[in-house]
N, CA, C and O atoms as a DFTB+ gen file, in Angstrom:
496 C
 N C O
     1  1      87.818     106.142     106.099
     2  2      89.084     106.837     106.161
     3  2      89.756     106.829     104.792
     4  3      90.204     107.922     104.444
     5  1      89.904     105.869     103.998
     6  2      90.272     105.551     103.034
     7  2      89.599     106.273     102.074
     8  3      90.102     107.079     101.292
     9  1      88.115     105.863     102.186
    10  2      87.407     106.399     101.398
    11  2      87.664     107.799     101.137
    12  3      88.068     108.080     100.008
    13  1      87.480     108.846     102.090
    14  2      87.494     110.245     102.098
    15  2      88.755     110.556     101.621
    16  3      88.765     111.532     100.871
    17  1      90.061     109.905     101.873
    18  2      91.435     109.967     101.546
    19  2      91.032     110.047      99.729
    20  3      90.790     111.162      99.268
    21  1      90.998     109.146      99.046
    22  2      90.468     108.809      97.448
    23  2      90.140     109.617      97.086
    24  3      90.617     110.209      96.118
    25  1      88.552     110.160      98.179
    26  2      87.993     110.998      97.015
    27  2      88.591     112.582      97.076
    28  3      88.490     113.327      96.101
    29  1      89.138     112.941      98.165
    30  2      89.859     113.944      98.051
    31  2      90.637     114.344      96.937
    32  3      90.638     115.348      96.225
    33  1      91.472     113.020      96.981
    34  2      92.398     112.933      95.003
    35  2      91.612     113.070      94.376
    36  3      91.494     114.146      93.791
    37  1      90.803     112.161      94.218
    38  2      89.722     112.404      92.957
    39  2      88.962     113.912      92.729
    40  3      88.876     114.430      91.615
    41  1      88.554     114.379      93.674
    42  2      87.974     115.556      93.120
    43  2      89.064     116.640      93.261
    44  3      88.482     117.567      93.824
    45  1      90.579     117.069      93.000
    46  2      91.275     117.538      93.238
    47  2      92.121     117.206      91.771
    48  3      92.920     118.047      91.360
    49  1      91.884     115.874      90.980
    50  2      92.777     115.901      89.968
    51  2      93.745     115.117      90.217
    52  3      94.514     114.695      89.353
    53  1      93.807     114.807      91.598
    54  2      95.746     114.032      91.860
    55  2      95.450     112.882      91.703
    56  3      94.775     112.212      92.484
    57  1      96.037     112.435      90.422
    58  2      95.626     111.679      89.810
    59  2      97.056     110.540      90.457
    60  3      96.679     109.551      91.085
    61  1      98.384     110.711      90.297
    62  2      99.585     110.492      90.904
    63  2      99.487     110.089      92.510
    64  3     100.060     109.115      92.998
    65  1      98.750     110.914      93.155
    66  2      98.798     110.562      94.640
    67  2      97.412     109.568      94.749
    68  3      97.373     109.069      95.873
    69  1      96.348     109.171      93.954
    70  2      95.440     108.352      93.766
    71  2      96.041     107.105      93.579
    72  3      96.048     106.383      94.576
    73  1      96.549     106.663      92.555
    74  2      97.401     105.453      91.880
    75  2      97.930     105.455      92.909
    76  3      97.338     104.743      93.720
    77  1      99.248     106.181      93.484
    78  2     100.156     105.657      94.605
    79  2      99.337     104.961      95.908
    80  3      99.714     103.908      96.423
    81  1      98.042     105.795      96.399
    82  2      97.376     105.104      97.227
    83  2      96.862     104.430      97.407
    84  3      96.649     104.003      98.541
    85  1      96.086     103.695      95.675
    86  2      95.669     102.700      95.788
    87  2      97.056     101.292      95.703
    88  3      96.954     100.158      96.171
    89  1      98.302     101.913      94.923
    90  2      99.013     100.884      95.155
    91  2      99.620     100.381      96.623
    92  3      99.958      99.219      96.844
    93  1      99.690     101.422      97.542
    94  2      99.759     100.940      98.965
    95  2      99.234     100.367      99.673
    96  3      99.677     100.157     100.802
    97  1      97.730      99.772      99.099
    98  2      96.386      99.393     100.253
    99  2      96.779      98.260      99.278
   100  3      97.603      97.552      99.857
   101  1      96.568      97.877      98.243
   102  2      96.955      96.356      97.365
   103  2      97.611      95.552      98.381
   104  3      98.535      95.960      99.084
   105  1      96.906      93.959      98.449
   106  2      97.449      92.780      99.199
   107  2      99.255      92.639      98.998
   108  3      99.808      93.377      98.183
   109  1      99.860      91.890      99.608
   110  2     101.388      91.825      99.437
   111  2     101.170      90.076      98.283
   112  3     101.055      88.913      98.670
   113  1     101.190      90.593      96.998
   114  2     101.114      89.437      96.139
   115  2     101.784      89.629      94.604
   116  3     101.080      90.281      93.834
   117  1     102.691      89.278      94.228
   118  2     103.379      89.888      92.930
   119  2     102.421      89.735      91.808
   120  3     102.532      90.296      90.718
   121  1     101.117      88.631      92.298
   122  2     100.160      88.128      90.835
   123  2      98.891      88.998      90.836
   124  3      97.877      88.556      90.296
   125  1      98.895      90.203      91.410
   126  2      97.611      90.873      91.036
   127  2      98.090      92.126      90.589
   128  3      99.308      92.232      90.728
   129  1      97.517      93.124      90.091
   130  2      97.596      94.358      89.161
   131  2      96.943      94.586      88.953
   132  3      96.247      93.638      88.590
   133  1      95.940      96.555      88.824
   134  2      95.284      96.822      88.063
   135  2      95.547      97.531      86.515
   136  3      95.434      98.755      86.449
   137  1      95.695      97.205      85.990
   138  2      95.318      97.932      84.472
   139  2      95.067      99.309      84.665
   140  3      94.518      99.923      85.580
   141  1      95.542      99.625      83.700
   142  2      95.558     101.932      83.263
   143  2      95.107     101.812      82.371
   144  3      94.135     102.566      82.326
   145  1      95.273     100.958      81.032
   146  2      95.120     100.795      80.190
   147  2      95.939     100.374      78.983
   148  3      96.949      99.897      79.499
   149  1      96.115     100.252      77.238
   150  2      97.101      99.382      76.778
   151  2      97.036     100.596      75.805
   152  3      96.074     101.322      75.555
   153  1      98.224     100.626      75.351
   154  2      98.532     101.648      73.651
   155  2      99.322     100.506      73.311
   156  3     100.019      99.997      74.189
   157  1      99.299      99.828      71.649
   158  2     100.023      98.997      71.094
   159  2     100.129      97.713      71.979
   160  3      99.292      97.121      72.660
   161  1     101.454      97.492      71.729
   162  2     102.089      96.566      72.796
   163  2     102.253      96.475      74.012
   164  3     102.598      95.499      74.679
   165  1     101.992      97.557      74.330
   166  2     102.365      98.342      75.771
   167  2     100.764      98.154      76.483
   168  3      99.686      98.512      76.009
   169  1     101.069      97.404      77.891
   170  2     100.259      97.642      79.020
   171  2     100.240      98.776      80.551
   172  3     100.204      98.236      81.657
   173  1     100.254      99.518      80.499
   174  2      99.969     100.368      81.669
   175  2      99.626      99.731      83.011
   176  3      98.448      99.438      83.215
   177  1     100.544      99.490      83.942
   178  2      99.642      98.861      85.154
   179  2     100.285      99.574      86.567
   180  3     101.430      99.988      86.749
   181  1      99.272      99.563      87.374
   182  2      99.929      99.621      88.922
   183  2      99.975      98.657      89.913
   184  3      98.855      98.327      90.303
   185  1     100.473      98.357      90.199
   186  2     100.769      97.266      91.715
   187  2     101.404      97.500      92.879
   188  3     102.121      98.498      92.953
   189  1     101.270      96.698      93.911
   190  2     102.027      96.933      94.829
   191  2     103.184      97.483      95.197
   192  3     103.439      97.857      96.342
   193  1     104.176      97.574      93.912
   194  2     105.179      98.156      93.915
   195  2     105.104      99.288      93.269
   196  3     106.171      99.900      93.270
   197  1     104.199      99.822      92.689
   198  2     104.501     101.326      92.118
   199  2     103.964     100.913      90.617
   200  3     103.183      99.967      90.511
   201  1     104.359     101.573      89.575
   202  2     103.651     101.314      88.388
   203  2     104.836     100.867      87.232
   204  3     106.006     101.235      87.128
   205  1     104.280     100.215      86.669
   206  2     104.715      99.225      85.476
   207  2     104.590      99.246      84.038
   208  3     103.497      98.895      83.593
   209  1     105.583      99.623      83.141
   210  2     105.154      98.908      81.206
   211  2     105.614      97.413      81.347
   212  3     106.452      96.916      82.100
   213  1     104.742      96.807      80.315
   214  2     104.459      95.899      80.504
   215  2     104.498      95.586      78.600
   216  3     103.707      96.258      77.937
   217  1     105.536      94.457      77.758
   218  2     105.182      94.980      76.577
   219  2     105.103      93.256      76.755
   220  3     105.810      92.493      77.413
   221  1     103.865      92.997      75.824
   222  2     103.466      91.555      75.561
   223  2     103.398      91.026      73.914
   224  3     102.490      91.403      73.174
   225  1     104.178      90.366      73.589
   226  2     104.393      89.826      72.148
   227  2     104.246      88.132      71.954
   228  3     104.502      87.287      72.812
   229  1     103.901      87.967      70.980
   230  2     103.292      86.783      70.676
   231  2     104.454      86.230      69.830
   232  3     104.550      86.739      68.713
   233  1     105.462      85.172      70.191
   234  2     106.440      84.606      69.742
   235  2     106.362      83.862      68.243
   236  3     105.468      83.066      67.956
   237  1     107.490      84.268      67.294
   238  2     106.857      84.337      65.936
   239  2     107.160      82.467      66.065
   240  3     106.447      82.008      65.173
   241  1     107.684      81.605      66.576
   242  2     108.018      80.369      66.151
   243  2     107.060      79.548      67.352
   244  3     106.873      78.331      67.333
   245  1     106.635      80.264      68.143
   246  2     105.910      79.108      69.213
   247  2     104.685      79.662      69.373
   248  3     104.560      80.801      68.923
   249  1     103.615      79.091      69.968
   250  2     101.841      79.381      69.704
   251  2     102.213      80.032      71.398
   252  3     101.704      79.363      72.297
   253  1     102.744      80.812      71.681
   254  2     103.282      81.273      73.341
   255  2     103.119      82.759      72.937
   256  3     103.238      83.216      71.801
   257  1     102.802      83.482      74.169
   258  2     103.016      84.714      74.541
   259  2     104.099      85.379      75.591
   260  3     103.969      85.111      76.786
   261  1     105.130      86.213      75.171
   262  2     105.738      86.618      75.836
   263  2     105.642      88.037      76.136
   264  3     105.049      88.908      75.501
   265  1     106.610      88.169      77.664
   266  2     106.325      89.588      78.066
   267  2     107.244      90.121      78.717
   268  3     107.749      89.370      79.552
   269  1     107.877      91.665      78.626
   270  2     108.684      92.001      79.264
   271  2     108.517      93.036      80.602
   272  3     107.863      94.024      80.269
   273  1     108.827      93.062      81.663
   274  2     108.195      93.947      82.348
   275  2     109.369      95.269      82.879
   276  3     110.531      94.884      83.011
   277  1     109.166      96.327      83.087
   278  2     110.119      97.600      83.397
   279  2     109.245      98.569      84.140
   280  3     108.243      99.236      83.885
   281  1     110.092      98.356      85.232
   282  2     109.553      99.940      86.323
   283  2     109.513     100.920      85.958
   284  3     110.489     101.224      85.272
   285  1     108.507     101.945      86.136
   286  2     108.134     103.386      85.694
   287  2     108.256     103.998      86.962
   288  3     108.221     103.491      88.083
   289  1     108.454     105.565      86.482
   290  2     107.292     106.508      87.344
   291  2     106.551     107.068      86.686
   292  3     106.635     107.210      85.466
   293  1     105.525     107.559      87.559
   294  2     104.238     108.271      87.498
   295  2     104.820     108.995      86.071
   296  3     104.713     108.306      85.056
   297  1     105.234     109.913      85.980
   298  2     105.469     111.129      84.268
   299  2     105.773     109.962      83.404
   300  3     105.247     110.180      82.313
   301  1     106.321     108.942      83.404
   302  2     106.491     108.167      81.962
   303  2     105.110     107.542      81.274
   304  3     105.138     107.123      80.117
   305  1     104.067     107.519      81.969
   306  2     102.908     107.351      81.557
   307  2     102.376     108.127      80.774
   308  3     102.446     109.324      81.055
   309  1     101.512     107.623      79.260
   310  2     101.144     108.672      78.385
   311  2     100.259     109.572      78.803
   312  3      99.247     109.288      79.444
   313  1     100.580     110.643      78.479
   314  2      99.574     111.659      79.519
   315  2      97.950     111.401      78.798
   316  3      96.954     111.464      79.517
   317  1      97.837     111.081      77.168
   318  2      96.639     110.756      76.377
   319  2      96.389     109.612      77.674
   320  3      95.343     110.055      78.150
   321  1      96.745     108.424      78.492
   322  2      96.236     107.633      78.940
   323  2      95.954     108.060      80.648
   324  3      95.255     107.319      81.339
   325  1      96.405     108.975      81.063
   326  2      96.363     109.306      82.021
   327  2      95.191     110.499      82.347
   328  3      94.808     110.851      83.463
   329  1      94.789     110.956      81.164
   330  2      94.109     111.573      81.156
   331  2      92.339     111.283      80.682
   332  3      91.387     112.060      80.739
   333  1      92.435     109.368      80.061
   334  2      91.340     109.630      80.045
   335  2      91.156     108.285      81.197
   336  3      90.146     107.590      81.096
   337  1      92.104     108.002      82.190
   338  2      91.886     106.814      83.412
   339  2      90.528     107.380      83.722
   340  3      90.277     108.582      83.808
   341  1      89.645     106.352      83.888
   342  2      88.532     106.293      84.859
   343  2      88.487     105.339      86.386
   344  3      88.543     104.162      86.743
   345  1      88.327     106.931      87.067
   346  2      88.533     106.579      88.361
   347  2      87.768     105.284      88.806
   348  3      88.177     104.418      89.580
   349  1      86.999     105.321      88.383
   350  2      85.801     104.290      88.950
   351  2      86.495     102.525      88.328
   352  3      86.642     101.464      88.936
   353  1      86.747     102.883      87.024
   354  2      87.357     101.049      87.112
   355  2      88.265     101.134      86.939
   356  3      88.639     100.618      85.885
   357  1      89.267     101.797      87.760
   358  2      90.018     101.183      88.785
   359  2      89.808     101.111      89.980
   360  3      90.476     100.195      90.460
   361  1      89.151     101.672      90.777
   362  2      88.421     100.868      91.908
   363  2      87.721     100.018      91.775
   364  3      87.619      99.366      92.814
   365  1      87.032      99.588      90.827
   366  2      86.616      98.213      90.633
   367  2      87.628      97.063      90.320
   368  3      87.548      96.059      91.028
   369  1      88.468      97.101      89.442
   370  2      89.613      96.340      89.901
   371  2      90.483      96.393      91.415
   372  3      91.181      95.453      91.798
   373  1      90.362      97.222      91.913
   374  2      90.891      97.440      93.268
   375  2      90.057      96.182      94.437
   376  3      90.525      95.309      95.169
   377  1      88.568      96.664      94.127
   378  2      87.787      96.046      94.965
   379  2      87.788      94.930      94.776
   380  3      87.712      94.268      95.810
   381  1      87.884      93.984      93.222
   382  2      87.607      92.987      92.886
   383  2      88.816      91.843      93.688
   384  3      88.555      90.723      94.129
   385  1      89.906      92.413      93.691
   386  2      91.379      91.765      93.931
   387  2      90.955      91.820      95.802
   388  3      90.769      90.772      96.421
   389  1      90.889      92.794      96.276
   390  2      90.547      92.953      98.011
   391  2      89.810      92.192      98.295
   392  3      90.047      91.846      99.453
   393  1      88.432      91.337      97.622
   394  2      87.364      90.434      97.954
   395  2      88.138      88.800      97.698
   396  3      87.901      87.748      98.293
   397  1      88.989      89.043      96.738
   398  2      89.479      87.700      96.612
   399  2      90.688      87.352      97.914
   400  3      90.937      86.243      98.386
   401  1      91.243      88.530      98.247
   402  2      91.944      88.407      99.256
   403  2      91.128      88.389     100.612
   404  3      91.555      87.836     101.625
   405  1      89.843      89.082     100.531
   406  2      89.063      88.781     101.533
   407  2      88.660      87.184     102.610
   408  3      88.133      86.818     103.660
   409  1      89.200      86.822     101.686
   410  2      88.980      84.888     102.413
   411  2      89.980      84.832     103.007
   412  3      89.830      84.395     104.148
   413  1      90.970      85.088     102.737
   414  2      92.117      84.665     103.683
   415  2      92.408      85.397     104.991
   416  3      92.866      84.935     106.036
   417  1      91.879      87.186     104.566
   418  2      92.336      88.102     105.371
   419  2      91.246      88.834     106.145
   420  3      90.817      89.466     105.180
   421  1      90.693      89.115     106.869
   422  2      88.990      89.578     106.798
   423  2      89.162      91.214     106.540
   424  3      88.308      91.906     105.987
   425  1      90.661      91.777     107.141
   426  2      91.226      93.357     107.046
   427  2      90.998      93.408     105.150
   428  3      90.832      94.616     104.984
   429  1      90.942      92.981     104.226
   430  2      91.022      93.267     103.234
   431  2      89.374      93.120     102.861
   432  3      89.029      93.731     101.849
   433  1      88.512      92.500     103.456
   434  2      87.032      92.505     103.084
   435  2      86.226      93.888     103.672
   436  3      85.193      94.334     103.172
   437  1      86.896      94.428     104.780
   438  2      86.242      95.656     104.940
   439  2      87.137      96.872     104.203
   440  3      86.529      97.923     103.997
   441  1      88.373      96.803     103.844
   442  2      88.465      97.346     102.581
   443  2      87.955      97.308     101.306
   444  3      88.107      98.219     100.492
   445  1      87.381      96.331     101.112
   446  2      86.675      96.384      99.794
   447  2      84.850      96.846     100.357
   448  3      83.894      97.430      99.845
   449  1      85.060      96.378     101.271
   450  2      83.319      97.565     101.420
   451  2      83.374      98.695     101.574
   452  3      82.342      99.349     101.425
   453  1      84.667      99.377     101.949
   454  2      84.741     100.799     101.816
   455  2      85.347     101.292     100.256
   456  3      84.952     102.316      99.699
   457  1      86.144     100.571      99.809
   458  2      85.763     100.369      98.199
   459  2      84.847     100.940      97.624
   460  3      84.689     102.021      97.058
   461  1      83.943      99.592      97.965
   462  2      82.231      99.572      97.345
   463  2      81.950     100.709      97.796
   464  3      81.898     101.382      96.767
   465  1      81.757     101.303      98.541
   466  2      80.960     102.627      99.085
   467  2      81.690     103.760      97.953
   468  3      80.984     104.382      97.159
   469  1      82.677     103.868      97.987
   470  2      83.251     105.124      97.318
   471  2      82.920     104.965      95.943
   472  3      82.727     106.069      95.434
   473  1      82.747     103.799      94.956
   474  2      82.675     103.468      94.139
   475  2      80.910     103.642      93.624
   476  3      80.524     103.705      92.457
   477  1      80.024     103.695      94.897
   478  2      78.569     104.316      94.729
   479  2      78.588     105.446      94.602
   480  3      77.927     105.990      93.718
   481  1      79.492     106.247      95.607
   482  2      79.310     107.297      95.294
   483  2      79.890     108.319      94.182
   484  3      79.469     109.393      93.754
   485  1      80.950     107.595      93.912
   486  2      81.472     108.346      92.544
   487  2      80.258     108.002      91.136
   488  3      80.728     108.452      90.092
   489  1      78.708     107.252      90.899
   490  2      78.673     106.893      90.063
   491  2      76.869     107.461      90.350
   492  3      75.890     107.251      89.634
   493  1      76.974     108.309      91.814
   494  2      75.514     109.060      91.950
   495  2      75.860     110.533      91.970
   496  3      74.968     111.375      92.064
């Protein structure tokens, strides 16, 4: 169900209603995220809540990394990064996070085998 839902976006371009759907199926956990990708300082991510910049700086007086985080929507994303997302790893980050949640939950392990399936077939 899922599956066919995805690839519909995917071979259609909706690239916006893809991200949103995979951020709706994501476990309820503030510590997981997949990656879009990084320009500069700036991290690109989606999560459970919708999508995220993310700017990470390395503190000039302490051996520490800091980071600030700010809610987006979908258009504030660079379209150069949006345009070259590969569908496929981010479903592999998708799947990877669903298997780890898979131990606790078993509903999230047959999401990630329908994952896995879509993720064969986008790559035959």
């Amino acid at each position: 169900m899922i599956k066919e839902e995805l690839l519909s976006y995917i071979k259609e371009g909706r690239k916006e209603d893809f991200l949103k759907r995979i951020s709706s199926i994501m476990p309820p956990s503030d510590d997981v995220s997949i990656s879009l990708g990084k320009l500069g300082l700036y991290e690109y991510i989606v999560d459970r809540k919708g999508f995220c910049l993310i700017q990470t700086a390395e503190d000039e007086y302490l051996p520490y990394l800091s980071s600030n985080e700010k809610r987006i929507e979908f258009h504030q994303i660079p379209k150069s990064l949006v345009d070259k997302m590969d569908y496929t790893k981010v479903l592999e980050q998708l799947k990877a996070i669903l298997e780890q949640f898979g131990r606790r939950d078993k509903k999230y392990l047959s999401l990630s085998k329908e994952i896995g399936d879509l993720i064969e077939t986008l790559r035959n």
